[in-house]
TORDO-763326 format. One record per residue (C-alpha): residue in three letters; x, y, z. Coordinates in steps of 0.5 Angstrom, whole numbers, plus 500, padded with zeros to 3 digits. Layout:
N
ALAXYZ;...
***
This chain:
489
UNK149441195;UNK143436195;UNK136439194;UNK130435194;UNK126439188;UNK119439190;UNK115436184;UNK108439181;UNK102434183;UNK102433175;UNK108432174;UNK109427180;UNK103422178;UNK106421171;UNK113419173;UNK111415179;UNK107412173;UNK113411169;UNK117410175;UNK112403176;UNK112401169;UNK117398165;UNK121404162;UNK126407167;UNK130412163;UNK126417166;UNK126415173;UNK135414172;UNK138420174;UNK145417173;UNK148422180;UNK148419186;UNK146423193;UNK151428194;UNK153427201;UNK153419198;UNK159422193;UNK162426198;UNK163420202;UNK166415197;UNK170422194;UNK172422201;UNK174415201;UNK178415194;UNK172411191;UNK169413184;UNK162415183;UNK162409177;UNK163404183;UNK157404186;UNK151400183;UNK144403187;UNK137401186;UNK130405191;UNK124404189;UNK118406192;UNK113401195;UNK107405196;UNK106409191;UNK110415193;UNK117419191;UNK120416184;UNK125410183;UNK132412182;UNK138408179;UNK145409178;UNK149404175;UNK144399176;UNK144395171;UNK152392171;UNK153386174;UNK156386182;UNK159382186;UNK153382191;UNK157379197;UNK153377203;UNK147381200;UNK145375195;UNK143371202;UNK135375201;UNK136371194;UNK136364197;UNK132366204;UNK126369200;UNK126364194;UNK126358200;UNK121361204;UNK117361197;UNK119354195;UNK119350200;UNK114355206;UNK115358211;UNK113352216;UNK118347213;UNK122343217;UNK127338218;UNK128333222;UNK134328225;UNK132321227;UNK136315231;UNK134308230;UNK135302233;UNK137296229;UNK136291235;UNK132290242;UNK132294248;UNK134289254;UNK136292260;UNK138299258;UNK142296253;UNK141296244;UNK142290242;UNK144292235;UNK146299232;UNK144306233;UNK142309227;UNK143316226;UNK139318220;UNK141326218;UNK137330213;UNK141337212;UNK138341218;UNK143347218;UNK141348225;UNK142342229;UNK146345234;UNK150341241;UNK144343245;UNK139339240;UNK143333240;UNK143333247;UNK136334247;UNK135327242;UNK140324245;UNK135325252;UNK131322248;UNK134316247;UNK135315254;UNK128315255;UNK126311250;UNK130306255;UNK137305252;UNK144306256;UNK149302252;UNK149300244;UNK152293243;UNK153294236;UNK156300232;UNK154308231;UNK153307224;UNK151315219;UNK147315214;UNK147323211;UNK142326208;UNK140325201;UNK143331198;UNK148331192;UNK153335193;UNK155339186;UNK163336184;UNK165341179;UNK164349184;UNK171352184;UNK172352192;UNK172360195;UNK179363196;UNK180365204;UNK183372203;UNK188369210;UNK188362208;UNK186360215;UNK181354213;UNK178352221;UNK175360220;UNK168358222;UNK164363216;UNK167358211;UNK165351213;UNK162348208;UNK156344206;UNK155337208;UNK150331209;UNK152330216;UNK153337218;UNK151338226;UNK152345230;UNK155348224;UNK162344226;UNK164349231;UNK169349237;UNK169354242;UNK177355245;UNK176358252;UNK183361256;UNK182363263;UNK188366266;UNK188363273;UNK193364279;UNK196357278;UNK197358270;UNK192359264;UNK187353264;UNK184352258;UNK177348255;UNK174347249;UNK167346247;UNK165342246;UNK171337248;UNK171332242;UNK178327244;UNK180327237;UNK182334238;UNK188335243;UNK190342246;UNK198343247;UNK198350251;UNK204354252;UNK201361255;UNK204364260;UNK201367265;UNK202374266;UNK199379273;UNK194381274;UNK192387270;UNK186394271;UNK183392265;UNK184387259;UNK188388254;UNK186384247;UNK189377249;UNK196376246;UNK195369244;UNK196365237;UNK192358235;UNK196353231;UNK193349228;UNK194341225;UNK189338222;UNK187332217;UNK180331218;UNK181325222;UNK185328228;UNK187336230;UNK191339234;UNK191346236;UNK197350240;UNK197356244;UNK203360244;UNK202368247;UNK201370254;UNK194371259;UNK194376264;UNK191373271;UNK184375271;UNK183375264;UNK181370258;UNK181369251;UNK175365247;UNK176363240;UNK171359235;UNK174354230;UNK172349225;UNK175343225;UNK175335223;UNK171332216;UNK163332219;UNK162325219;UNK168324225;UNK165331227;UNK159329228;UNK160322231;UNK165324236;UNK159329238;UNK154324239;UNK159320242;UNK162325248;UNK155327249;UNK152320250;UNK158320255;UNK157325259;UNK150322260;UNK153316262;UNK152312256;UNK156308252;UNK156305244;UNK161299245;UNK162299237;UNK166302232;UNK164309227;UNK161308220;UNK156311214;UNK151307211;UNK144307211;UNK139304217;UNK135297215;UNK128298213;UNK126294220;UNK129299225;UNK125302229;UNK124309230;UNK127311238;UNK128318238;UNK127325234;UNK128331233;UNK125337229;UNK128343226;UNK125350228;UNK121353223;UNK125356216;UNK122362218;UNK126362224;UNK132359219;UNK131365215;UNK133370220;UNK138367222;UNK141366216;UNK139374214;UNK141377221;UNK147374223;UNK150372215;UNK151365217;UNK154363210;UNK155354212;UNK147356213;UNK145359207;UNK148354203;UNK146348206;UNK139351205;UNK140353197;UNK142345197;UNK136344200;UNK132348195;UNK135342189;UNK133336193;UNK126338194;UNK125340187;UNK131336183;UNK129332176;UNK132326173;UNK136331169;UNK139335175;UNK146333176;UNK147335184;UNK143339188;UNK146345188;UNK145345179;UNK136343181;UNK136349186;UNK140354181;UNK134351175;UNK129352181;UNK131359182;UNK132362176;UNK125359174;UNK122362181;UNK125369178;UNK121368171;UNK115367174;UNK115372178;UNK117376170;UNK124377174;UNK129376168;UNK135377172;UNK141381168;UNK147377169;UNK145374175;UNK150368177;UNK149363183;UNK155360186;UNK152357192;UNK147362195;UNK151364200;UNK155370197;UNK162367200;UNK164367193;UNK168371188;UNK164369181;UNK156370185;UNK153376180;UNK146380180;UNK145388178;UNK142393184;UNK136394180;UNK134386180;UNK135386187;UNK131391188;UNK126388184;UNK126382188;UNK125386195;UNK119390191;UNK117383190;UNK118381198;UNK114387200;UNK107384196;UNK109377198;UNK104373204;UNK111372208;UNK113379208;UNK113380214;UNK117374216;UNK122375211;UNK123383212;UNK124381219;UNK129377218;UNK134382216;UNK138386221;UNK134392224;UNK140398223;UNK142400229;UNK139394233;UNK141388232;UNK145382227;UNK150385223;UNK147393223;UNK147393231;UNK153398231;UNK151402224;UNK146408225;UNK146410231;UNK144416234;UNK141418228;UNK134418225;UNK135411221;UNK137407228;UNK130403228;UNK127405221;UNK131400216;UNK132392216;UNK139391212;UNK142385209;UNK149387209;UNK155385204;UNK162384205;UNK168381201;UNK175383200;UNK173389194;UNK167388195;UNK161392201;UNK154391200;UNK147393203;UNK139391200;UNK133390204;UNK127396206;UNK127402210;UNK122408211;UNK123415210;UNK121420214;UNK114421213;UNK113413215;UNK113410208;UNK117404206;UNK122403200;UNK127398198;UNK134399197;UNK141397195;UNK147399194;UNK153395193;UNK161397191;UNK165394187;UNK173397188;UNK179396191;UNK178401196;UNK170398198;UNK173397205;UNK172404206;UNK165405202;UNK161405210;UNK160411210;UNK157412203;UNK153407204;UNK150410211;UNK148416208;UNK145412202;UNK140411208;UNK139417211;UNK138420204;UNK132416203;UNK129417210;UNK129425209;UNK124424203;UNK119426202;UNK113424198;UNK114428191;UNK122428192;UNK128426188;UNK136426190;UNK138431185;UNK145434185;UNK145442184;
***
């Protein structure tokens, strides 16, 4: 069974020393908890599994490490790397911003030129915000654009040489897996909606892009007491340009079905949103799409700024958003690139592990991929993402990243872990997930109100079923108190 030793006062203050210091042999028990090692037991996952980092942030308890010193994929963990270093490097106040130019005069309601819309990265310009600036634009005086949409993309250089992620079901229109791009907007998401109604089942997408066709063969079936999960298929072609997507199954009268889909490059994404949006405004651009810069006399008419990367960074933590992620680890690069840095994802690789230095971090097999996680070859070891989050905690932005990350039992990606139990409220967690792969990192509290960071991340086959492991992990460490140590007796 576990047993929390009580240590002597004496002995308490020359460990916690040794545990503060460089040497960590004394402070590494080498077990895990026993109810950790009951649970991974449980799930036919050996103890050697589990890499595992706590480390005490207030002068109390004792660090203890496990395997920690083996490079893991960290999964979605890797996320607390990118967030923190940016709010670091860039500040937490950093923002982008989306502009339209006009090349031509403003004649009765009309743009005598082209519309310009000049992009700089923003990983969160959502519909709601183009619409917005295009608002915008009708205040300014414009209803009709005589001459073209034309794209310029941000200044990002995309890196030529990454090895693409292997999706695990093939399915390429998955939302998690949309990847950067200097012509990004609302993260290139479709929301297919199905209604089951008396005449049939209605279908509609959002936004309603003309290049994307809907081909429904649902069947209606009667109505039902409850719900079932809907039984419906999307098929999918697409080729970057145009798509179709096809529905095949049944909806019972009453009920729906909703599902988000990627479709479509960016560049014909992106247009064709600015394009329905201004016509549903009542607007229209006469001319054609194309990509290229604004001439230095077009003049500015309509713009829109980013929230706070503070207000990034928690999205990113909470809700995993991997396309986000990486388009801020790409924003990193461009702020800081060299003459010698190839692309920007090479600069922001540089940056960080120089970020990491300074910090007197020399990370042990660290790999960047592309910040996000959403990738079989990141590695770090438990211990130095332990270390980043002990350096968190005495950041001036603690606050802001600590409450970036998923509160256990509340909200993101913790929202339905931990509940009902003593830890519901007490842990904001990154979480990790990838085929053979399941991962936590962040800062909880134990009992008596102090603070510890921790990570735990499983590299097995079987990882799918290390959750619960995982969980005790948390709740081990909020039964300390101020002079224990997990010992298995």
């Amino acid at each position: 069974m576990l047993r929390l030793k009580k240590l002597s006062l004496c002995c308490f203050l020359s460990l916690g020393l040794l545990a503060s210091g460089a040497t960590f042999a004394e402070s590494d028990r080498g077990t895990l908890p026993a109810k950790v090692s009951s649970a991974l037991a449980a799930a036919k996952i050996p103890a050697d599994a589990m890499a595992l980092a706590v480390i005490p942030l207030e002068g109390q308890g004792l660090a203890q490490y496990v395997n920690a010193d083996q490079p893991v994929n960290p999964a979605s963990t890797m996320k607390l790397v990118t967030t923190y270093a940016a709010l670091e490097l860039l500040g937490p106040n950093y923002q982008w911003r989306t502009d339209l130019y006009g090349t031509g005069p403003i004649s009765g309601g009309e743009l005598q030129g082209d519309l310009v819309f000049r992009s700089s990265g923003d990983p969160k310009l959502t519909m709601e915000r183009v619409w917005l600036l295009l608002r915008d634009l009708r205040a300014a005086g414009v209803r009709e654009v005589r001459g073209d949409l034309v794209l310029q993309p941000a200044d990002i250089r995309l890196p030529q040489d990454l090895v693409p992620f292997q999706d695990d079901g093939n399915d390429p229109s998955k939302p998690f897996l949309v990847e950067p791009d200097p012509l990004l907007t609302n993260l290139k998401l479709l929301s297919l909606k199905s209604y089951g109604e008396a005449g049939g089942v209605r279908t509609h997408l959002e936004p309603a892009l003309p290049e994307v066709s809907i081909d429904n063969q649902l069947t209606l079936l009667p109505a039902a007491n409850s719900c079932p999960w809907p039984n419906v298929a999307y098929g999918i072609k697409d080729d970057g340009k145009r798509a179709t997507i096809t529905l095949t199954g049944s909806l019972h009268q009453g009920c729906s079905a909703e599902r988000y889909l990627s479709l479509l490059d960016a560049p014909v994404y992106t247009a064709s949103l600015i394009r329905t949006l201004w016509h549903e405004m009542g607007g229209r651009i006469h001319g054609g799409n194309r990509i290229g810069p604004s001439p230095t006399n077009a003049r500015l008419l309509a713009r829109s700024t980013s929230p706070d990367l503070v207000d990034v960074v928690r999205d990113i933590n909470k809700y995993s958003n991997n396309t986000m992620a990486r388009q801020l680890f790409l924003t990193i690069g461009r702020e800081q690139r060299s003459a010698a840095d190839t692309d920007d994802h090479k600069a922001a690789t540089r940056i960080i592990n120089q970020w990491l230095a300074d910090k007197e971090i020399q990370p042990n097999g660290l790999v960047l991929d592309n910040g996000s996680g959403l990738s079989r070859l990141e590695r770090m070891t438990a211990r130095d993402m332990a270390q980043l989050l002990s350096h968190a905690w005495h950041s001036p932005y603690a606050a802001e990243f600590i409450a970036s990350m998923p509160l256990a039992a509340m909200d993101g990606t913790m929202r339905r872990r931990l509940r009902n139990t003593p830890v519901a409220g007490q842990a904001h967690i990154k979480t990790g997930s990838l085929r053979n792969v399941r991962a936590i990192a962040g800062i909880t509290r134990d009992n008596n109100g102090q603070s510890w960071a921790v990570t735990a991340i499983v590299n097995h086959p079987s990882a799918g079923a290390s959750r619960e492991a995982l969980d005790q992990l948390l709740g081990d460490v909020y039964r300390r108190g101020p002079t224990d140590i997990a010992d298995r007796r």
